[in-house]
N, CA and C of each residue as an Amber inpcrd file, in Angstrom:
protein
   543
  70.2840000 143.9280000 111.3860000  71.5450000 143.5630000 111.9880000
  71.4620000 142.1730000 112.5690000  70.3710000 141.9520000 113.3900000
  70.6900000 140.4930000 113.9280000  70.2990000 139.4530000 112.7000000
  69.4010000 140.0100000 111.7410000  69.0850000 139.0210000 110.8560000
  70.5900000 138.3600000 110.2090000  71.8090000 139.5820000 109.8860000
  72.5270000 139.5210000 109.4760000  73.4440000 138.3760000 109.9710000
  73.5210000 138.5040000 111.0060000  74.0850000 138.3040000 112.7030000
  73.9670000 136.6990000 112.1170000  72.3680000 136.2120000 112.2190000
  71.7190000 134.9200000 112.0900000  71.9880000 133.7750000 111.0450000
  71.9520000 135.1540000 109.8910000  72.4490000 134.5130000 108.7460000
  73.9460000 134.0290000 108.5090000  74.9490000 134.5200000 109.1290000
  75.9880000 134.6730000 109.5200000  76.7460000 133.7420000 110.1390000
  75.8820000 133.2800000 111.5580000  76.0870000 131.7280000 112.0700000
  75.1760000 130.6390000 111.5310000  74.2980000 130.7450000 110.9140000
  73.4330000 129.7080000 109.9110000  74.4040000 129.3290000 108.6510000
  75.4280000 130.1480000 108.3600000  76.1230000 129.6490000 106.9510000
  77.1780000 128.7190000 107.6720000  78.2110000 129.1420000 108.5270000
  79.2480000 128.7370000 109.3970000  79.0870000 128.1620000 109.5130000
  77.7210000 127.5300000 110.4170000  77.5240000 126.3310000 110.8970000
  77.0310000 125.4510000 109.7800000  76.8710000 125.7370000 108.3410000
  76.6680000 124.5480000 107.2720000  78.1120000 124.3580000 107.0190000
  78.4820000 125.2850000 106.6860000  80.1390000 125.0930000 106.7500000
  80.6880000 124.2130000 107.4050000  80.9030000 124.3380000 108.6240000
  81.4600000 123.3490000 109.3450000  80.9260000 121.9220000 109.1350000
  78.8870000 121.9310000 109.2010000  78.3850000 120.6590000 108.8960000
  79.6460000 120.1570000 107.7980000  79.3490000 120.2510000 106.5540000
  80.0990000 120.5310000 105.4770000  81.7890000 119.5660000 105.4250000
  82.3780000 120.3090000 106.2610000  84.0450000 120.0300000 106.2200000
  83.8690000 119.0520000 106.9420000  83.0150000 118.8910000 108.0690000
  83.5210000 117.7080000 108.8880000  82.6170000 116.8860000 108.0170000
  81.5340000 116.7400000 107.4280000  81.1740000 115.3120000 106.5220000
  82.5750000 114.7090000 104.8420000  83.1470000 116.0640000 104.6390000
  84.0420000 115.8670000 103.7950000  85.2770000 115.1680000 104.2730000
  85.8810000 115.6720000 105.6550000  86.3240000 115.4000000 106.0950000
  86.3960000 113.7080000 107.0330000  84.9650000 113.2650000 107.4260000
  84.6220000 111.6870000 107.6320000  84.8790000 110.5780000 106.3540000
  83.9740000 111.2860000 105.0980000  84.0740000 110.8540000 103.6800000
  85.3810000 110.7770000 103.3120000  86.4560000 111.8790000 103.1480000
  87.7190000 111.1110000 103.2570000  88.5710000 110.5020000 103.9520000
  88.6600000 110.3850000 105.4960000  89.0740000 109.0030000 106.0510000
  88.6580000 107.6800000 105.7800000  87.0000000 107.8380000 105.2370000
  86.9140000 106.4840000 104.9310000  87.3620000 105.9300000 103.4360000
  87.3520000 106.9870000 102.5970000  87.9120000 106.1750000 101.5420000
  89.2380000 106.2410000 101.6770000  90.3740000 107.0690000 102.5840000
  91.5750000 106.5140000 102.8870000  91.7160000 105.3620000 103.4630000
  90.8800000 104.6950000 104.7240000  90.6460000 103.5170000 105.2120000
  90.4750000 102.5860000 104.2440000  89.6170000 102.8450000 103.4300000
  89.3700000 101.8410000 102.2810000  90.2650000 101.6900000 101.1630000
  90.8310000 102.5670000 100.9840000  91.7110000 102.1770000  99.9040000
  93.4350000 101.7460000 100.3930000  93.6960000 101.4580000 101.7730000
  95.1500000 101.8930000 102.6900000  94.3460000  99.8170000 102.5780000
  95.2990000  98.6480000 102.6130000  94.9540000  97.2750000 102.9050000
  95.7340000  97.1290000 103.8730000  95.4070000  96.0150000 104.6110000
  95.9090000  95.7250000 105.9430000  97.3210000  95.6880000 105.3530000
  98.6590000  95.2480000 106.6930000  99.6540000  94.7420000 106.1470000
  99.9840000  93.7110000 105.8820000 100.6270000  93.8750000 104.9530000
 101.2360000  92.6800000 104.1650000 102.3510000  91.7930000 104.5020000
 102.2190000  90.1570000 104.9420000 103.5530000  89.9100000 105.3810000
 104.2080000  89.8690000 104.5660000 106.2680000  89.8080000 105.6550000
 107.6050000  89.8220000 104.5190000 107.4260000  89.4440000 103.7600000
 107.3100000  87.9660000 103.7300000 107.5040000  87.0980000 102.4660000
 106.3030000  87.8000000 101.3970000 105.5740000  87.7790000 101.1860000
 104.6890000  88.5820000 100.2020000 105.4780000  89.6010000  99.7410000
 105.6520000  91.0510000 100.7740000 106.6950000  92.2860000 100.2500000
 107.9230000  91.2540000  99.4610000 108.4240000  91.0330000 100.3010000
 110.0400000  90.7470000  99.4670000 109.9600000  89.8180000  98.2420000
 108.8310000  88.9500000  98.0330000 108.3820000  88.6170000  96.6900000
 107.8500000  89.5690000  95.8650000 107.1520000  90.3970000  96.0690000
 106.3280000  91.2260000  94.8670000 108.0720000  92.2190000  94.7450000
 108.6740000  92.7610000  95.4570000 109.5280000  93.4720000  95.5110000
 110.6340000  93.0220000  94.3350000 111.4030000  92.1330000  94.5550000
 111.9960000  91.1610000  93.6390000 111.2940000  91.2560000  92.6130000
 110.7430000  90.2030000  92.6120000 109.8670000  90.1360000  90.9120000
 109.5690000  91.3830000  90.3730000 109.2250000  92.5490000  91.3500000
 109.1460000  93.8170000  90.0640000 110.6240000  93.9940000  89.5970000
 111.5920000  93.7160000  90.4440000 112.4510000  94.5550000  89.8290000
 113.5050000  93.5220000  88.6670000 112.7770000  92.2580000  88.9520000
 113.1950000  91.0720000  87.5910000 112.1400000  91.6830000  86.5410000
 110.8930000  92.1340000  86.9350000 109.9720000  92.6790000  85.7620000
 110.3880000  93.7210000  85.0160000 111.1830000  94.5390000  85.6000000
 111.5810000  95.7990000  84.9340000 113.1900000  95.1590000  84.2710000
 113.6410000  94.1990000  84.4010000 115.1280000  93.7770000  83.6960000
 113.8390000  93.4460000  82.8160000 113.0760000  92.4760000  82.3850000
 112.3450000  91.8120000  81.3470000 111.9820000  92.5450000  80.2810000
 111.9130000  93.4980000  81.0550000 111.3320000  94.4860000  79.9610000
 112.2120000  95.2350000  79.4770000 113.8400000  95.8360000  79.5090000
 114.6400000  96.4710000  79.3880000 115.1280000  95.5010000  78.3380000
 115.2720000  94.0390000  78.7350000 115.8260000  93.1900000  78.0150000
 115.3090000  93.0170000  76.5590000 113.6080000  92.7020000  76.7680000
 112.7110000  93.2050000  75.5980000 112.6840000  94.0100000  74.6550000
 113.4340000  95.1870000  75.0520000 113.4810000  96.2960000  74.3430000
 114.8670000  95.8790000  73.8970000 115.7310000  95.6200000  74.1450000
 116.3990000  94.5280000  73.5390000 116.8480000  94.4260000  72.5320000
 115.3660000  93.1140000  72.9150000 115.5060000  92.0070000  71.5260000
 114.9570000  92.7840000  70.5040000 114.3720000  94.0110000  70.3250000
 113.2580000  94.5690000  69.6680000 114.8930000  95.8700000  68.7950000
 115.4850000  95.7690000  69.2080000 116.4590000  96.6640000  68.3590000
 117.9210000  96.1240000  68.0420000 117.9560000  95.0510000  68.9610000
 119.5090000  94.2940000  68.6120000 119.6820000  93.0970000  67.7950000
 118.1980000  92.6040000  67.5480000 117.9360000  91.2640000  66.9280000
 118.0570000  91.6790000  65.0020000 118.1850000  91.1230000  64.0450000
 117.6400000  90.9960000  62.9920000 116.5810000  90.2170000  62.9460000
 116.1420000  89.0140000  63.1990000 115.2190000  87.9880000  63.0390000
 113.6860000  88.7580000  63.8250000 112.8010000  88.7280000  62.6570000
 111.6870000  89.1120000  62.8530000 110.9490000  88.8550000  63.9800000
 110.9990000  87.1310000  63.8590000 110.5980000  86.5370000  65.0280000
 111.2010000  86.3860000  67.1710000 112.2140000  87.0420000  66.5140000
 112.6820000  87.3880000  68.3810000 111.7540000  89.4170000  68.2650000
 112.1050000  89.6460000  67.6550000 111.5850000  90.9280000  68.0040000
 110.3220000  90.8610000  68.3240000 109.0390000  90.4210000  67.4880000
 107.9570000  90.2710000  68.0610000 107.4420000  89.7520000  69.6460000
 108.4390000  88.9090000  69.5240000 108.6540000  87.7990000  71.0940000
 108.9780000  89.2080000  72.0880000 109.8370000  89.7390000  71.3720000
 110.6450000  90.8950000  72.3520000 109.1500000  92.3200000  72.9990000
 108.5250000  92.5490000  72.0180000 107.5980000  93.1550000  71.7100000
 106.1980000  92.6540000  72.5740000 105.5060000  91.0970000  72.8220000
 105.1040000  90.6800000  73.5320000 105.4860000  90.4000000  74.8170000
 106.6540000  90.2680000  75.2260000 107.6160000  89.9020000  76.5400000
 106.8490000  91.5480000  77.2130000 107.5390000  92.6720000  76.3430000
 107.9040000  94.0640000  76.9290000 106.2590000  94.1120000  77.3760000
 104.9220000  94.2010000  76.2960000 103.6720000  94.4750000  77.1630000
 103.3100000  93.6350000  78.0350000 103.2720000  92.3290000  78.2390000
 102.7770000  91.1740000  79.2620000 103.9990000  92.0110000  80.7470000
 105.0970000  92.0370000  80.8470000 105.7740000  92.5020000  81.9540000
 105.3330000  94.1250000  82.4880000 105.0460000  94.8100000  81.5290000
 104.5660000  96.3380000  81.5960000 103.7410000  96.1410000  82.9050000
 102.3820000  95.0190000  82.2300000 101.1720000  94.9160000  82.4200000
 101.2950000  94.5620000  83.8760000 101.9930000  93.6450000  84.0950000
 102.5760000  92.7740000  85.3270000 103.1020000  93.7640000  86.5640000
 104.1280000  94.5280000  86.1030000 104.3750000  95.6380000  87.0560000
 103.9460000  96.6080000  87.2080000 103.0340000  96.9070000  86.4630000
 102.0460000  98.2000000  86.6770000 101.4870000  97.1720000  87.9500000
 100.3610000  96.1540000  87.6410000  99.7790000  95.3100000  88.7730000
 100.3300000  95.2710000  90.2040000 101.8380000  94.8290000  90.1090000
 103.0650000  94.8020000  90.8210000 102.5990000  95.8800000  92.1190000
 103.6110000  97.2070000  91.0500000 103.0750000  98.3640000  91.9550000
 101.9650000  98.5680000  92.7280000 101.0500000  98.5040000  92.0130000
  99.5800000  98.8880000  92.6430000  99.3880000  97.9430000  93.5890000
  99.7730000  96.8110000  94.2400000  99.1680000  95.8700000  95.0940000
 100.3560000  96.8840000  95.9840000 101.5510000  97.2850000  96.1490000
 102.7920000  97.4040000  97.1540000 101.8860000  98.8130000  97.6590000
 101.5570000  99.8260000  96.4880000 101.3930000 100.9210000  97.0840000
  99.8690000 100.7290000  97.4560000  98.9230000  99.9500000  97.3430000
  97.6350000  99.5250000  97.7980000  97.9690000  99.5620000  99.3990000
  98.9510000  98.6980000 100.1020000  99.7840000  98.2500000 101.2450000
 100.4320000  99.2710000 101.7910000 100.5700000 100.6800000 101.2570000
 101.1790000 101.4610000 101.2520000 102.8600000 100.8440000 101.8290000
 102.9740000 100.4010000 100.5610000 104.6590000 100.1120000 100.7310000
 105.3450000 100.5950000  99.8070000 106.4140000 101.2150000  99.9070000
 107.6910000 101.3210000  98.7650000 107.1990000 100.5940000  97.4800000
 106.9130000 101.0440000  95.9690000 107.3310000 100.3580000  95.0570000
 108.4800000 101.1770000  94.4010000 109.5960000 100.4770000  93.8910000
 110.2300000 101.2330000  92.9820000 109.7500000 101.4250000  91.2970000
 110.2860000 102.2460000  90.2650000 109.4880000 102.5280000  89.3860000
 110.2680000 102.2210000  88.0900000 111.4970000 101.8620000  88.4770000
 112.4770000 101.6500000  87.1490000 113.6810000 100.6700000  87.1280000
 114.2000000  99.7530000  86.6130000 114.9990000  99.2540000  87.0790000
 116.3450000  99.7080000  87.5150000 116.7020000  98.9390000  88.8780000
 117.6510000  99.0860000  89.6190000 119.1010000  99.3630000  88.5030000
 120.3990000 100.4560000  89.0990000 120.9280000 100.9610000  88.6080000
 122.2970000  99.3950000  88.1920000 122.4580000  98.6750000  88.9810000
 123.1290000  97.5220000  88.7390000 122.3810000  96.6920000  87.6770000
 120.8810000  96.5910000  88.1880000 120.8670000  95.4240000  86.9100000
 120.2700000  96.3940000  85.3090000 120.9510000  97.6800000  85.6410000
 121.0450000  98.2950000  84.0180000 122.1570000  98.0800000  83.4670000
 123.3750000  98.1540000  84.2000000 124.6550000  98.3650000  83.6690000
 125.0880000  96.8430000  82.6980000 124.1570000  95.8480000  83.4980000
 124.4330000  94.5450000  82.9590000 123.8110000  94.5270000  81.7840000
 122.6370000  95.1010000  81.1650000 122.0440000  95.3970000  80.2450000
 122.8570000  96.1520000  79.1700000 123.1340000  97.2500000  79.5200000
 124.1340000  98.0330000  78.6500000 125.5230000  97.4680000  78.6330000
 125.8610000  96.5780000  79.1630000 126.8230000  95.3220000  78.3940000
 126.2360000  94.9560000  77.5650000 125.1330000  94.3820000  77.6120000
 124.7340000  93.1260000  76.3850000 124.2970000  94.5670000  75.1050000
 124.2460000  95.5770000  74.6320000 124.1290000  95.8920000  74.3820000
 124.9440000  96.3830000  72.8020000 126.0130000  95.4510000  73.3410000
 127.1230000  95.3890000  72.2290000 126.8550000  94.1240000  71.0970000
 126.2110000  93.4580000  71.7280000 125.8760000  91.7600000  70.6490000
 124.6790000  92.5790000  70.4600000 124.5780000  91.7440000  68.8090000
 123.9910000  92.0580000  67.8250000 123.4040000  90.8890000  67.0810000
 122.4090000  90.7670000  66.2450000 122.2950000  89.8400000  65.3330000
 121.8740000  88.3720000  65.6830000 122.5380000  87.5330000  65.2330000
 122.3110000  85.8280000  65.3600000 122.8160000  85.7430000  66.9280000
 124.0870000  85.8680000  67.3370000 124.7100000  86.3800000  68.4990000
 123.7330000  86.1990000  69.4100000 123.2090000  88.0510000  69.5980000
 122.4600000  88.3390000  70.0330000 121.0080000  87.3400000  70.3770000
 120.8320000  87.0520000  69.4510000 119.5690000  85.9800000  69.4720000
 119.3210000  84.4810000  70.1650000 120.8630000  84.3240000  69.9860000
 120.7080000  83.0930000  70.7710000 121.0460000  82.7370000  72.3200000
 121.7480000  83.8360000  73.0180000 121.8150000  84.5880000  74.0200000
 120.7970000  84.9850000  74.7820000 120.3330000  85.7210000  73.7640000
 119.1910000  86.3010000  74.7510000 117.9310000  85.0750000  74.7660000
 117.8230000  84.5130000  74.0110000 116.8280000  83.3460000  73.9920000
 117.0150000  82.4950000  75.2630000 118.5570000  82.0440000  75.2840000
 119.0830000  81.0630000  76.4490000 118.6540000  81.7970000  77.5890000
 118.6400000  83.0590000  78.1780000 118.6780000  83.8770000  79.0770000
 116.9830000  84.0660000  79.5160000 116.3390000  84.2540000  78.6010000
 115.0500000  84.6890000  78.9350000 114.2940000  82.9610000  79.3340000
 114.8470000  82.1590000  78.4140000 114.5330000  80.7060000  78.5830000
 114.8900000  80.6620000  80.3480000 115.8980000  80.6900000  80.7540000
 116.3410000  80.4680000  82.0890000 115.4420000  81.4190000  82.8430000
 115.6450000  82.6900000  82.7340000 114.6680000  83.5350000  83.5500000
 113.3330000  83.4010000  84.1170000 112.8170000  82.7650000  82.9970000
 111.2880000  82.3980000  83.1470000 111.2690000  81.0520000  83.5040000
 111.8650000  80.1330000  83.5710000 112.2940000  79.1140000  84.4190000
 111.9820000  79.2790000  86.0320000 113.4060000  79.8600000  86.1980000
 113.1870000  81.0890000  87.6970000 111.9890000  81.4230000  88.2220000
 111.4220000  81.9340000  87.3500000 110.3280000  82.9270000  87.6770000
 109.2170000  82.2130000  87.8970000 108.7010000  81.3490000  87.1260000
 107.8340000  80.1530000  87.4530000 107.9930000  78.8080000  88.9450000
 109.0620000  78.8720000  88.7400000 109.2790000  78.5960000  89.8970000
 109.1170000  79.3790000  91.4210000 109.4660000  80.4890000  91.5310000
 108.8610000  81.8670000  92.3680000 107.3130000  81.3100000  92.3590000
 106.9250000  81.5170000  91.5240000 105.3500000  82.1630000  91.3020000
 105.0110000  80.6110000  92.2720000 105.4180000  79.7170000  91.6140000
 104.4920000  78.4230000  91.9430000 104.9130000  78.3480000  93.4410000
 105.6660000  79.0060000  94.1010000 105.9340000  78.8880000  95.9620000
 104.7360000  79.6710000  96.2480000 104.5500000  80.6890000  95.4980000
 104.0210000  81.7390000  96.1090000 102.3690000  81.7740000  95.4130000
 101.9330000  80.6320000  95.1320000 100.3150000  80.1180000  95.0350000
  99.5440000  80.0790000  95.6440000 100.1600000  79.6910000  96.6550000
  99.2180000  79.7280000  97.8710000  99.7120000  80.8400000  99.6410000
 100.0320000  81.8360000  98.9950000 100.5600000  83.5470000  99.0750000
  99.6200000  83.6290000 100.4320000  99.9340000  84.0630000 102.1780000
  98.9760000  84.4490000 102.9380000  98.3360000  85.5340000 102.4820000
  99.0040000  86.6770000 101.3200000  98.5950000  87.9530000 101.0910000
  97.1570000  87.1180000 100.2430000  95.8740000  87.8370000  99.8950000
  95.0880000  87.2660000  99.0280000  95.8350000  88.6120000  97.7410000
  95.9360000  89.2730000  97.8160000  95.8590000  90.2730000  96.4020000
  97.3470000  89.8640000  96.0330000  98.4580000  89.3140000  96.6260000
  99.4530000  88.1640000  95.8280000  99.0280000  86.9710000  94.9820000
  98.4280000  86.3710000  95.9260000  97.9070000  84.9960000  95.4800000
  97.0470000  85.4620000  94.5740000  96.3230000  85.7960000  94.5650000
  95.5110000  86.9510000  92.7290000  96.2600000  86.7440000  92.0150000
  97.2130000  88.0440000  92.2240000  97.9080000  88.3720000  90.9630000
  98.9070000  86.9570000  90.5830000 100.1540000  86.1120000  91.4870000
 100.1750000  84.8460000  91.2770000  99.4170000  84.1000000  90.3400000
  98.0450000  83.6620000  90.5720000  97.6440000  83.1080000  90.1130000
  97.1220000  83.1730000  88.1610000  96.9420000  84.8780000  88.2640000
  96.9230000  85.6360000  86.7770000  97.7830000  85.5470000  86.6010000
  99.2770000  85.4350000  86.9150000 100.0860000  85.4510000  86.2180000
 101.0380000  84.2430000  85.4340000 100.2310000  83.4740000  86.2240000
 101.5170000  82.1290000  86.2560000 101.2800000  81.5220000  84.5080000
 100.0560000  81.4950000  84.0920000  99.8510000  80.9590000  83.1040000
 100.3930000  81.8410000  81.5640000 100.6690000  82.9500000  82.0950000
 101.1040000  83.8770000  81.1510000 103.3710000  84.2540000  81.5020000
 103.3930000  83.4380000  82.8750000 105.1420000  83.5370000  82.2210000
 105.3930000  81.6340000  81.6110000 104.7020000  80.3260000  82.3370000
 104.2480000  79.5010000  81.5800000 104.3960000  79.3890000  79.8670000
 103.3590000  80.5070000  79.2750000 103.2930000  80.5140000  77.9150000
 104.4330000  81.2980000  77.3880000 105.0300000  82.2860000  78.1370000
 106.4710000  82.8180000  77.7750000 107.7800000  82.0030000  77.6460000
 107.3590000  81.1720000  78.5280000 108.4490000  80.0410000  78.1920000
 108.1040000  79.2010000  77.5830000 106.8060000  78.6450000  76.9240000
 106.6950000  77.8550000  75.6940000 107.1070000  78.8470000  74.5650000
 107.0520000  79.9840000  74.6150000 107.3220000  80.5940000  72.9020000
 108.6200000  80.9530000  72.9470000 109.3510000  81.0640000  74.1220000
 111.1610000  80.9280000  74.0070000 111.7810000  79.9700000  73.6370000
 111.4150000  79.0370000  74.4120000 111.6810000  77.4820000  74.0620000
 111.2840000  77.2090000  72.6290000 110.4630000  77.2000000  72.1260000
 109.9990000  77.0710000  70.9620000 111.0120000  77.7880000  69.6200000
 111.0350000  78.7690000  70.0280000 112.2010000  79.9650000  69.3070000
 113.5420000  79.4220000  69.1020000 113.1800000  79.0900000  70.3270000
 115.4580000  78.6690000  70.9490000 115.7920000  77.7470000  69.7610000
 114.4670000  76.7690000  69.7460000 114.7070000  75.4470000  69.3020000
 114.9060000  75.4710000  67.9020000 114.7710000  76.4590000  67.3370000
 114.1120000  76.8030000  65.8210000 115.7590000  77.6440000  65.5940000
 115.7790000  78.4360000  66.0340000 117.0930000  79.3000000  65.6580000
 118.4030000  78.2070000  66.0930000 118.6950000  77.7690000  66.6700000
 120.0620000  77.1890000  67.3530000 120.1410000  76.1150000  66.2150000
 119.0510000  75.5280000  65.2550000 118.9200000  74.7910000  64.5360000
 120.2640000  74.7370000  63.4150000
């Protein structure tokens, strides 16, 4: 009986050892994985730009079914993974911060989408060329304020990114110039 007894508070008490080391072990990797906060300007930049990232990519999809010309669709097709890639990143730095990310684009800038949804063809192509040309204009401009970002995991991603909306607007431009011909 007392052996029983012994054995009894000898398990409990590994037990408990137990939960409370599981229990230390996960505050710290909640500590570790939770980043300090992030100032406004950082949030309300990554915030924005995801949700211009998610028009980019709606738009992409697009060019990838409204175009005839081989060459916007591919463009359309590269646009859609480089922005994917971008707001997946996006997200993960907001919810790193544990902040709000949203996950889809906003219900206004769909409806503007499903307008353009009616042009088709050559139309279509030279439109959306002018548009994405301007966008990434925009957007480069953003990025290059935000280079030198107080957040460091902005200024990161900033910095990965700039050279890749950069080259998005050399192969629009390039396009524009070729079709409007």
């Amino acid at each position: 009986m007392i052996t029983r007894v012994a054995l009894t508070l000898v398990l409990a008490s590994s037990t408990a050892v137990a939960a409370s080391a599981r229990g230390t072990l996960a505050s710290q990797t909640q500590s570790a994985t939770v980043k300090s906060p992030m100032p406004s300007s950082s949030e309300h930049f990554l915030k924005d730009t995801l949700d211009d990232g998610f028009w980019e990519v709606e738009m992409a999809k697009l060019a990838q079914t409204n175009s005839n010309d081989d060459r916007v669709q591919r463009l359309g097709e590269c646009l859609q993974a480089d922005h994917e890639k971008a707001d997946y990143e996006m997200r993960s730095i907001l919810l790193a911060h544990n902040l709000e990310a949203r996950d889809k684009i906003s219900s206004a800038r769909m409806r503007v989408i499903d307008a353009r949804r009616e042009v088709v063809g050559h139309q279509f192509d030279v439109a959306w060329l002018g548009e994405m040309q301007r966008t990434h204009e925009a957007a480069i401009k953003e990025f290059e304020k935000h280079q030198d970002d107080p957040d460091p995991d902005v200024r990161a991603f900033v910095v990965k990114t700039l050279p890749v909306l950069k080259e998005h607007l050399d192969k629009v431009t390039a396009l524009r110039n070729e079709i409007e011909k």
